[in-house]
Backbone as JSON, one array per atom type, in Angstrom:
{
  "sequence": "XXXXXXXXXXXXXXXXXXXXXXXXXXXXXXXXXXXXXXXXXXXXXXXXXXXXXXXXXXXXXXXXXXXXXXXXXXXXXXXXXXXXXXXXXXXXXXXXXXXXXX",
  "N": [[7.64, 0.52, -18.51], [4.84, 1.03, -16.75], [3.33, 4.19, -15.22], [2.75, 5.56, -11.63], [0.12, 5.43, -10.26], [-2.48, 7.03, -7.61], [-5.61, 7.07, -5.93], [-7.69, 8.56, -4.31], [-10.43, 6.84, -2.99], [-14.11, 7.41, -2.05], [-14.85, 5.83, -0.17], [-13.11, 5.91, 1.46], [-11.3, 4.28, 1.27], [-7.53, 3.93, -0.18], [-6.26, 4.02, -3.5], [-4.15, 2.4, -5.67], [-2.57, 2.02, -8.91], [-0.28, 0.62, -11.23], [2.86, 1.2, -10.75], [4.77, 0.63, -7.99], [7.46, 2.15, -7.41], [11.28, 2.89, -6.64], [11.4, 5.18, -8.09], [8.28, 6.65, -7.55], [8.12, 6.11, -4.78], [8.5, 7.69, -2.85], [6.94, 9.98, -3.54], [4.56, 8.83, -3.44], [4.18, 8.22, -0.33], [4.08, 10.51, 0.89], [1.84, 11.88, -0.79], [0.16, 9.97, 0.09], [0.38, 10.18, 3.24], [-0.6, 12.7, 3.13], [-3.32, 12.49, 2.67], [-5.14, 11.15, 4.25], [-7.43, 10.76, 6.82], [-7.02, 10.68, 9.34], [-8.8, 9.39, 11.68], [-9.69, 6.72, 10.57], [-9.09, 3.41, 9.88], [-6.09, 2.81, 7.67], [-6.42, 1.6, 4.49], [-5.03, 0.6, 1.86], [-5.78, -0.03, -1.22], [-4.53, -2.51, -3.31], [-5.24, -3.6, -5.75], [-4.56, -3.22, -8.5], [-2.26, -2.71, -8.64], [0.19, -3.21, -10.13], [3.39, -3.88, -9.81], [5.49, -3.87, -6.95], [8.77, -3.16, -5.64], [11.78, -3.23, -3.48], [11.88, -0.21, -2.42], [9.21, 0.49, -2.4], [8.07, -1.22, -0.61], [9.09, -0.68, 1.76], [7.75, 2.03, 1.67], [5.1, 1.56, 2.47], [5.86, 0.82, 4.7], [6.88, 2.81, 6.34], [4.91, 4.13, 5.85], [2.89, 2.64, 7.61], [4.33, 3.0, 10.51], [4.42, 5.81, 10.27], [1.53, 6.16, 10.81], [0.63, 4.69, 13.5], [-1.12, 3.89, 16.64], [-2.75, 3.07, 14.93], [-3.92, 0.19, 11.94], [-2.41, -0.59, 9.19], [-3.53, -1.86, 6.48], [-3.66, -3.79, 3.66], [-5.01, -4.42, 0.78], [-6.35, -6.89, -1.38], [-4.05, -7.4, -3.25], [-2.65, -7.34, -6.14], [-1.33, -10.8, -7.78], [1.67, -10.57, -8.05], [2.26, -8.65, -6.51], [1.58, -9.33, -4.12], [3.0, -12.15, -3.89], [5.55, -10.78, -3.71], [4.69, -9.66, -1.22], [4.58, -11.65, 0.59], [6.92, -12.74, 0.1], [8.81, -11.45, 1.72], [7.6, -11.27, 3.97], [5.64, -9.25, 5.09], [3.45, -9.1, 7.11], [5.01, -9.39, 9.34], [5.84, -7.23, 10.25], [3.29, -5.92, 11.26], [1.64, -5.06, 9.46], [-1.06, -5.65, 8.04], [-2.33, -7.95, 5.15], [-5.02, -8.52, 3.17], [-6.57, -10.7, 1.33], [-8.1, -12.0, -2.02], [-11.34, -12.65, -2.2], [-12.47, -15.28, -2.58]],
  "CA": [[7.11, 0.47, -17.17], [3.63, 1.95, -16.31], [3.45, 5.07, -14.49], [1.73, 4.95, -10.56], [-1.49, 6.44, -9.72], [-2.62, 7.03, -6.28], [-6.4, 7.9, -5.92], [-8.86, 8.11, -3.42], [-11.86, 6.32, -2.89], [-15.43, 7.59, -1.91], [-14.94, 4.92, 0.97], [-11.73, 6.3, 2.39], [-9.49, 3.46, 1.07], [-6.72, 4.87, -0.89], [-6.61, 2.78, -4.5], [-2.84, 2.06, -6.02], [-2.46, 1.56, -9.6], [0.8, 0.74, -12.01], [3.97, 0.31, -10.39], [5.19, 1.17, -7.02], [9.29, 1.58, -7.53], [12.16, 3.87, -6.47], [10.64, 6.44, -9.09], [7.16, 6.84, -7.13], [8.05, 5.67, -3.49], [8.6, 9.31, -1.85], [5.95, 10.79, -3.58], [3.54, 7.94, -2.78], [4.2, 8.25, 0.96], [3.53, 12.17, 1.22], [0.41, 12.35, -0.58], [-0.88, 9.42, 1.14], [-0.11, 10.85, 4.36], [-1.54, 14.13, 3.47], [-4.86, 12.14, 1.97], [-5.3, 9.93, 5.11], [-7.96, 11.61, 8.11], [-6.45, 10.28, 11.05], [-9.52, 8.2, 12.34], [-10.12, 4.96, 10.26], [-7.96, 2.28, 9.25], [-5.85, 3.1, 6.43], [-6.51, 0.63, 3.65], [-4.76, 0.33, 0.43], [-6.29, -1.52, -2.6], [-3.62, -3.17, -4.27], [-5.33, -4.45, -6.85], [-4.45, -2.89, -9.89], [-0.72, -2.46, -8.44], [1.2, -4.68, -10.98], [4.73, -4.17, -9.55], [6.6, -3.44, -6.22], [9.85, -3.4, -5.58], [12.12, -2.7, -2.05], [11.24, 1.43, -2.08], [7.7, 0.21, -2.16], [8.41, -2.44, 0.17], [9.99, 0.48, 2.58], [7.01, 3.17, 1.69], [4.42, 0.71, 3.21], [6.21, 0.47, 6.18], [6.83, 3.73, 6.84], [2.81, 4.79, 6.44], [2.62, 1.86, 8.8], [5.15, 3.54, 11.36], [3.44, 7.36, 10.68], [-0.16, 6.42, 11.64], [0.75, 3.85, 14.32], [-1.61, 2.89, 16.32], [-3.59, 2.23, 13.21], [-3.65, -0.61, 11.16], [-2.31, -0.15, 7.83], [-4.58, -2.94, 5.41], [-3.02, -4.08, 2.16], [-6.29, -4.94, 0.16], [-6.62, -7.28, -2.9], [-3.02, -7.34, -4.04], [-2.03, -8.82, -7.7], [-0.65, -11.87, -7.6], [2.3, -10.53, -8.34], [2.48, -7.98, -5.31], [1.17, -10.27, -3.37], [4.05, -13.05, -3.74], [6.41, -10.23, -2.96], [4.45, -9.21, 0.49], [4.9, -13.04, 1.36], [8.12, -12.91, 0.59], [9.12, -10.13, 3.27], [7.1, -11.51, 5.25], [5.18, -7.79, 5.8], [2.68, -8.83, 7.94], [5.74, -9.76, 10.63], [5.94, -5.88, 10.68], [2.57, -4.91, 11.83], [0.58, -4.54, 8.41], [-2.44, -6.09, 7.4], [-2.9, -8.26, 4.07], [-6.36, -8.85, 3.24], [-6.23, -11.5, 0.28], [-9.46, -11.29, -2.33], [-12.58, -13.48, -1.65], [-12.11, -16.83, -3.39]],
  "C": [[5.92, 1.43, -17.07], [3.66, 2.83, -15.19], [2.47, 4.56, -12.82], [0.87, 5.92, -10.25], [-1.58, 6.19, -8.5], [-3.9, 7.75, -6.68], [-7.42, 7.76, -5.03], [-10.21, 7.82, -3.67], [-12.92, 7.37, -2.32], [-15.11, 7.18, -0.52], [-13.73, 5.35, 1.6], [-10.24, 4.76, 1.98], [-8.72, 4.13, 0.03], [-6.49, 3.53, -2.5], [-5.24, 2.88, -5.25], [-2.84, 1.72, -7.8], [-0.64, 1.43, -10.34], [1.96, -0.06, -11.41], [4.63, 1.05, -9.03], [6.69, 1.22, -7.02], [9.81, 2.85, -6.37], [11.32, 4.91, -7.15], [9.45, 7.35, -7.9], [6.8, 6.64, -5.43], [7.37, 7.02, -2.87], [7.41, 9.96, -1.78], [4.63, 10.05, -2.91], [3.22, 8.34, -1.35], [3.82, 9.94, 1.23], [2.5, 12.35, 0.93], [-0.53, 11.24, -0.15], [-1.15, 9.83, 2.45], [-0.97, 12.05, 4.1], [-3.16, 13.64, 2.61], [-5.51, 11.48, 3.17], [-6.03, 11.35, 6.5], [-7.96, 11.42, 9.11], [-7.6, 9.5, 11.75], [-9.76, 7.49, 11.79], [-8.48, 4.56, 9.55], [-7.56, 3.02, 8.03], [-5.48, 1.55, 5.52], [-5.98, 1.57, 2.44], [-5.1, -0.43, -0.38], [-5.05, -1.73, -3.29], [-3.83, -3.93, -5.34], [-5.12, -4.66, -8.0], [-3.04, -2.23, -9.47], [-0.18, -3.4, -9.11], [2.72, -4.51, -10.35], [4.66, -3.31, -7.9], [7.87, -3.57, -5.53], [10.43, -2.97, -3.81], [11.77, -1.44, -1.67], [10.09, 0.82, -1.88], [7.28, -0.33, -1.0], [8.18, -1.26, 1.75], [8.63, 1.66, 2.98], [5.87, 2.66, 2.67], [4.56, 0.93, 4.84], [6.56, 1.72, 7.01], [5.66, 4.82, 7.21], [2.98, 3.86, 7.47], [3.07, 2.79, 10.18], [4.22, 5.0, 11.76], [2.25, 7.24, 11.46], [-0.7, 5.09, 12.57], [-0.14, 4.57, 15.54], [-2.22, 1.98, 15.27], [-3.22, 1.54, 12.9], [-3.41, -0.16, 10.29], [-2.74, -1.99, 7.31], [-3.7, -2.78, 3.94], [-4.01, -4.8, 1.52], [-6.25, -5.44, -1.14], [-5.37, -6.97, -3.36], [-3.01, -8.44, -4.77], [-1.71, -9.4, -7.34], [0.82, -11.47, -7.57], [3.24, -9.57, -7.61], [2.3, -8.65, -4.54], [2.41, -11.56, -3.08], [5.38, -11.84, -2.98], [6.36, -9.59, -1.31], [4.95, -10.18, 0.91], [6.58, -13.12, 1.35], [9.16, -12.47, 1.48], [8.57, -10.15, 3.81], [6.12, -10.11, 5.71], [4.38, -7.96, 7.13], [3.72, -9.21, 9.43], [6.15, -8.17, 10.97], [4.58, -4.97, 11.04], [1.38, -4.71, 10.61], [0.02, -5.83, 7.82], [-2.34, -6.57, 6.05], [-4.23, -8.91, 3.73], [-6.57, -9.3, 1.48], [-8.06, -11.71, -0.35], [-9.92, -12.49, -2.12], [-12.0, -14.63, -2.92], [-13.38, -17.2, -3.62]]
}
């Protein structure tokens, strides 16, 4: 299993790589909140996220919850993250998937 990176952009989106599990949830969610400057959208690139599982699922939704009003954006997820947003339905909780240009 590939380890998960978390790194910020230039542009303020936050950029995801590896694998979002149980392992990496907790930590994920703390230093995103403490990376995130309270006025713009918080976007996540998901593009180079190859796995997430229910913690991941969970971590999502709880940035969502922290920096409510805000949108939380789910940007360019793998195919393979991407089938699992659809399948929980995420965006019926409030968060943003923004699927890549075709």
């Amino acid at each position: 299993m590939a380890g998960f990176r978390l790194h910020p952009g230039n542009d303020g989106v936050l950029y995801l790589a590896g694998e979002l599990d149980m392992a990496s949830a907790d930590g994920f969610v703390a230093d995103a909140l403490a990376r995130m400057d309270g006025q713009r959208d918080v976007v996540l690139n998901l593009s180079d996220l190859q796995f997430v599982d229910s913690t991941g699922i969970r971590a999502f939704l709880k940035i969502a919850k922290a920096v409510e009003p805000r949108p939380v954006v789910l940007r360019d997820p793998h195919p393979n993250v991407h089938h699992v947003l659809d399948v929980v339905r995420i965006e019926t909780f409030g968060v943003r998937v923004e699927r890549p240009a075709e």
